[in-house]
C-alpha positions in Angstrom: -5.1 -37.4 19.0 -8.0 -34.8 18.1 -8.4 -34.2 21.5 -4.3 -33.4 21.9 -4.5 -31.1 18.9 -7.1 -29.4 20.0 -6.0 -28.8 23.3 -2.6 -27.2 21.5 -4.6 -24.5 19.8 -6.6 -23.8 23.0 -3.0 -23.0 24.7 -1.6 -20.8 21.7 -4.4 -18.6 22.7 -4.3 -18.8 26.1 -0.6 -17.7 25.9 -1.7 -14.8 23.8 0.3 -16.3 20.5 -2.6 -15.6 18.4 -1.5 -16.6 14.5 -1.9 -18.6 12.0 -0.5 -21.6 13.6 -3.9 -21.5 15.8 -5.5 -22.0 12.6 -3.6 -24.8 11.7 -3.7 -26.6 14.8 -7.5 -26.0 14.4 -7.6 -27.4 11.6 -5.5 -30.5 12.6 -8.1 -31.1 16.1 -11.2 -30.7 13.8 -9.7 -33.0 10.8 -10.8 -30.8 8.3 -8.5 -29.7 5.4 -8.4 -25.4 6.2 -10.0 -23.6 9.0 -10.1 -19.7 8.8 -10.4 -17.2 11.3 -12.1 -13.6 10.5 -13.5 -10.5 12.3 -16.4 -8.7 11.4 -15.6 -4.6 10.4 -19.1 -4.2 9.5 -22.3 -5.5 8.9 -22.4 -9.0 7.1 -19.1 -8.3 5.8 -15.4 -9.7 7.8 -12.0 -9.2 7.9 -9.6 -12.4 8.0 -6.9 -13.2 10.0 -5.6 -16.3 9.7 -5.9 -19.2 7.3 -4.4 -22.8 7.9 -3.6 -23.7 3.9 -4.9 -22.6 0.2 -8.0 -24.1 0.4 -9.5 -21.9 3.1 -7.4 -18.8 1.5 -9.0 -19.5 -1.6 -12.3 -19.8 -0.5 -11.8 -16.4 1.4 -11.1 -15.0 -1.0 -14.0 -15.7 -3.1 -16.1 -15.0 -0.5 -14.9 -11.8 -0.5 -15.0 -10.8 -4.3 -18.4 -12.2 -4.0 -20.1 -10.7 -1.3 -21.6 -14.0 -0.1 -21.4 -16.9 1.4 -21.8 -18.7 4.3 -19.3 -16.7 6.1 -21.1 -13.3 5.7 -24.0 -15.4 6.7 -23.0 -16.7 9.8 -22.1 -13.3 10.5 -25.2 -11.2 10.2 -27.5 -13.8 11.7 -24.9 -15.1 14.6 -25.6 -18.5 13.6 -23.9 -21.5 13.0 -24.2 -21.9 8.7 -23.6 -25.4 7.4 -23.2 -26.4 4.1 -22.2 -30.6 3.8 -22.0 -30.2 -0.2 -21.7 -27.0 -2.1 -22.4 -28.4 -5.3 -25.9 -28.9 -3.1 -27.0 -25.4 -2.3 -30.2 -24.0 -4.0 -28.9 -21.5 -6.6 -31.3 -18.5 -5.1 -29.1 -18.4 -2.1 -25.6 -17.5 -2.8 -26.1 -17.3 -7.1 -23.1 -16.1 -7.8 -21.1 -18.8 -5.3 -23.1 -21.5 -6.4 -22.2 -20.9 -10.6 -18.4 -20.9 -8.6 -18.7 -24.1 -6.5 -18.0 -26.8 -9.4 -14.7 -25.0 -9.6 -13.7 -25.0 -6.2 -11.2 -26.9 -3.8 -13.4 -26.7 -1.1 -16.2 -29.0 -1.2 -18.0 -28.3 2.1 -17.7 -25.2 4.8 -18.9 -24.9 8.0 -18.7 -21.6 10.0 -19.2 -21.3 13.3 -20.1 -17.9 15.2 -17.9 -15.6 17.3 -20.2 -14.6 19.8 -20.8 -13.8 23.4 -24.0 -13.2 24.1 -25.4 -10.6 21.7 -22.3 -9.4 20.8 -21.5 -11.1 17.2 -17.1 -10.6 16.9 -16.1 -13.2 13.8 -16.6 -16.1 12.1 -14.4 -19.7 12.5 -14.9 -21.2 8.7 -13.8 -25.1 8.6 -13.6 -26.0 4.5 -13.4 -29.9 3.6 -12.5 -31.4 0.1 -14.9 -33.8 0.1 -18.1 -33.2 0.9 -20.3 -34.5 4.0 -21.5 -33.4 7.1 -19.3 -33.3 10.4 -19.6 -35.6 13.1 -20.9 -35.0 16.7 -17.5 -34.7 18.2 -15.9 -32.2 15.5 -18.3 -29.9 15.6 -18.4 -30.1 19.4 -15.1 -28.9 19.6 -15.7 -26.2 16.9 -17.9 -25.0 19.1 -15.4 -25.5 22.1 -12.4 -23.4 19.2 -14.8 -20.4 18.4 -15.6 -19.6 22.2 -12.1 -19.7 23.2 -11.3 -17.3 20.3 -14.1 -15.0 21.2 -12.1 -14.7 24.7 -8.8 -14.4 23.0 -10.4 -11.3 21.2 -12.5 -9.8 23.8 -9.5 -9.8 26.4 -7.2 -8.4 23.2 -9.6 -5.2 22.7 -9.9 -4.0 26.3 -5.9 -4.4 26.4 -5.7 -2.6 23.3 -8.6 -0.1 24.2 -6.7 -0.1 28.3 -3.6 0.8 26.2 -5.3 4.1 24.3 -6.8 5.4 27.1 -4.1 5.2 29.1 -1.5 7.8 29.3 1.3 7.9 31.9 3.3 11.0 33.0 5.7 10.5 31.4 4.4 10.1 27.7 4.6 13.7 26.1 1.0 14.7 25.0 0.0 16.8 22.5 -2.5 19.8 22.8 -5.3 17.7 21.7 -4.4 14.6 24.0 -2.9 12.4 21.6 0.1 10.7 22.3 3.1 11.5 20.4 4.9 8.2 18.5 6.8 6.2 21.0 10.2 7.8 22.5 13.0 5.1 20.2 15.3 5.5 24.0 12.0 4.2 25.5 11.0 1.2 23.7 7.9 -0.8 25.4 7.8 -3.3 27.7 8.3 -6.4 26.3 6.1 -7.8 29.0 3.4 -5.8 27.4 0.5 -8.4 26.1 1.0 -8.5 22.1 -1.4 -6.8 19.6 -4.2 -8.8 19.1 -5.0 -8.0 15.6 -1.1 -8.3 13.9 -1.8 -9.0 10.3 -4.9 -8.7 7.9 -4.8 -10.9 5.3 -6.8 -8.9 3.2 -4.7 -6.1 3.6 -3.7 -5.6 0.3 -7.2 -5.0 -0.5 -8.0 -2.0 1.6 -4.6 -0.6 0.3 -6.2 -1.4 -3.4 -9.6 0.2 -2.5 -7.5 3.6 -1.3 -5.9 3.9 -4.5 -8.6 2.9 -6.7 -10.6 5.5 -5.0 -8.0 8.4 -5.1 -7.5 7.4 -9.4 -11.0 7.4 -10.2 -12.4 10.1 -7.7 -15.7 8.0 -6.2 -16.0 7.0 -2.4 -14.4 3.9 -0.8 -17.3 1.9 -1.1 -17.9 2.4 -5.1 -14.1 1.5 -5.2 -14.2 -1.7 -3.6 -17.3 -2.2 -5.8 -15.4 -1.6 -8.9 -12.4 -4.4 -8.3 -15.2 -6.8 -6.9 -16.8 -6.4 -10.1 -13.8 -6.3 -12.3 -12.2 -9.7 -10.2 -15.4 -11.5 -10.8 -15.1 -10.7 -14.6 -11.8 -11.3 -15.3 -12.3 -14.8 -13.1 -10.3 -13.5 -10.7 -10.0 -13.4 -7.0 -10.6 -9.3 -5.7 -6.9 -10.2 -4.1 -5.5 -11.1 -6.9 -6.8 -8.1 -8.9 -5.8 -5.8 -5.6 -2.1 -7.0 -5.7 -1.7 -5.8 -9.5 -3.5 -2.8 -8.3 -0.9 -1.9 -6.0 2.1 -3.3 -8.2 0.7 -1.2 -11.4 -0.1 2.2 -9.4 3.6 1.6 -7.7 5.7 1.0 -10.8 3.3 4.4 -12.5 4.6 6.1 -9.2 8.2 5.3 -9.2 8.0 6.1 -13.0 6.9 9.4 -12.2 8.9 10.3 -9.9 12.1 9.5 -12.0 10.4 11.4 -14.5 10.0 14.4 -12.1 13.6 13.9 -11.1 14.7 14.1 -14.4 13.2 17.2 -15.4 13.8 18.7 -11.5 17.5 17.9 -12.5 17.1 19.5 -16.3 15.1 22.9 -14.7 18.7 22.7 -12.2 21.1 22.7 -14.8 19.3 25.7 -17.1 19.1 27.5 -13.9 22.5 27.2 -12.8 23.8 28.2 -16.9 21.5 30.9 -16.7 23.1 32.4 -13.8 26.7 31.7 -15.5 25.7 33.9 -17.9 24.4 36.5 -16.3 27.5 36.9 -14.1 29.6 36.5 -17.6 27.3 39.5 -18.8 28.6 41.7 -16.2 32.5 40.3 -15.8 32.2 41.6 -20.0 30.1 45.0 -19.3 32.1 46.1 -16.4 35.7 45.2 -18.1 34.3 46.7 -21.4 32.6 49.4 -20.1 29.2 48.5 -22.0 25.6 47.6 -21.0 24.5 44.3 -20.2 22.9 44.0 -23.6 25.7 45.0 -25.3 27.4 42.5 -23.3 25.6 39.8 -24.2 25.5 40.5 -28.2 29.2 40.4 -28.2 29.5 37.4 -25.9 26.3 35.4 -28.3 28.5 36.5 -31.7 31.8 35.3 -30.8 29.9 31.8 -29.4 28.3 31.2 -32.7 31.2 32.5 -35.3 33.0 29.2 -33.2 30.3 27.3 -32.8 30.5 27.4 -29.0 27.5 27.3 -26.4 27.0 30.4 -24.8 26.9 28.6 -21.3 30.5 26.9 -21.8 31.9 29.9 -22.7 29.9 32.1 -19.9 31.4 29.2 -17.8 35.4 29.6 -18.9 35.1 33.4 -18.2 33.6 33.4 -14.6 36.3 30.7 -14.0 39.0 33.0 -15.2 40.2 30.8 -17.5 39.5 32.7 -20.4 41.1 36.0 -22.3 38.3 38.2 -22.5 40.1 40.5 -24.9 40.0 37.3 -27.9 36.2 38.0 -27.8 36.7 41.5 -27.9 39.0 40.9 -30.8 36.8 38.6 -32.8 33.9 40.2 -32.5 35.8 42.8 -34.1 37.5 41.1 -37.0 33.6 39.6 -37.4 31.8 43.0 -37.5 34.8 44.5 -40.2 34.0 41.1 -41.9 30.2 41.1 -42.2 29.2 45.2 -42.2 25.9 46.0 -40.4 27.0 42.8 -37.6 27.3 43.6 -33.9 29.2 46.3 -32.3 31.2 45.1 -29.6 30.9 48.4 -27.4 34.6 50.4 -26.6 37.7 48.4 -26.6 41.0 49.5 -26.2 43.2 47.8 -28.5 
């Protein structure tokens, strides 16, 4: 049955349908309760691509907000890293895992190397429940799992690096040589061998660290840093802390940007009355035969003896549905009324 299971993730890769469902079927041939599969981005430190269940996800994920482990481990010194019990390990190697462990689903890892040759690619992590060692046969076909997914990558980045360099005639280039984005009346081939590297499931991470790093002004590295240190604080994982990252920064965003719109909208709507006004100044000057200043005294004192706003009423009389000559005339009864007031300018009666 092992032997059928594993021979099921071996073709998933071979037909180049690299996804978690390899690490599940991993996980099934080795009889282990998770298996995860990462790449390494730089020294000692990897990028994960698919986990079977929680368990490996979890412990993943503490790896991560850690900065140690076995997995980081196996990755610098390209060596198979077993650990039967975790609740085992001296506390000088992994401190900070080890204070974890009593906490943790996973009871016993084993990572096995992506390597060919002396070119170190990922790390295959197989997490257990209980703890113990793995037999002969499982980690046999570990072994057998982590070479055939060191081909599946290889042959995935010269496709993908095949794919860059190449440009046909027909691609429109730009003057520095870069392809423009892909023609929507020329979609690809669908024959064309999938992307090798579809989903990072620490993406939300790297989107966290971005953020982080443009709020607080300090380089990517100190950002990353800083939610490491404030997940392992608050007892957190760093992706659980990185998803209310992105959720807090995206509801401060949207909240701005309503704000902005609101006030975009306000500026609008005093710029627009302003210009009413202005045209109401001269529809009063030029039918009075007064300045503009004069214009707008006598347009501001009939608006406040009826407790009007100067922009509705600027508004009725550039939509000609207003008798200029009642301002004229109240204005008038106003200044006779309260000596030293206004003068409306000439009006003929």
């Amino acid at each position: 049955m092992a032997a059928e299971r594993l021979a099921e993730a071996l073709r998933l890769l071979q037909d180049g349908q690299g996804s978690p469902a390899v690490a599940v079927a991993g996980a099934a041939a080795l009889e282990v309760d998770g298996v995860a599969v990462s790449l390494g981005n730089e020294p000692g430190r990897t990028e994960v691509l698919w986990c079977s269940d929680d368990v490996s996800r979890g412990f993943e994920d503490l790896q991560l907000t850690l900065g140690q482990g076995p997995g980081p481990d196996c990755m610098v010194s390209g060596t198979t890293v077993r650990v039967p019990d975790l609740a085992r390990v001296r506390h000088d190697r992994w401190p900070e895992l080890v204070m974890e462990a009593p906490g943790l689903a996973a009871r016993a890892v084993f990572c096995f190397p992506l390597r060919m040759g002396g070119i170190g690619l990922g790390v295959l992590t197989a997490v257990r429940r209980a703890p113990g060692p793995l037999t002969g046969g499982q980690s046999a076909d570990a072994a057998i799992l982590a070479a055939a997914l060191t081909r599946y990558f290889l042959a995935g980045a010269g496709r993908a690096r095949q794919e860059a360099d190449r440009v046909r005639p027909q691609d429109p280039v730009t003057p520095r040589g870069q392809m423009n984005p892909p023609d929507p009346m020329n979609p690809p081939d669908p024959a064309d061998p999938p992307d090798p590297l579809p989903f990072l499931h620490h993406a939300v991470v790297h989107q966290a660290t971005g953020m982080v790093s443009v709020q607080l002004a300090v380089p990517l590295a100190d950002a990353l840093l800083r939610l490491r240190a404030h997940a392992y604080g608050s007892g957190r994982t760093v992706t659980d802390v990185s998803h209310d990252v992105v959720a807090t920064i995206a509801i401060l965003q949207q909240r701005t940007l309503a704000h902005a719109e609101a006030e975009r909208d306000q500026l609008q709507y005093a710029l627009h009355s302003r210009i009413i006004v202005e045209q109401a100044k001269g529809i009063l000057a030029e039918r009075w035969n007064m300045s503009l200043d004069q214009a707008f005294a006598t347009l501001r004192s009939f608006a406040r003896a009826r407790q009007h706003k100067i922009s509705h009423l600027a508004r009725l009389i550039t939509e000609g549905g207003f008798d200029t000559d009642v301002i004229a005339h109240g204005v008038k009864e106003t200044n006779r009324a309260e000596p030293g007031g206004p003068v409306a300018g000439r009006e003929t009666s």
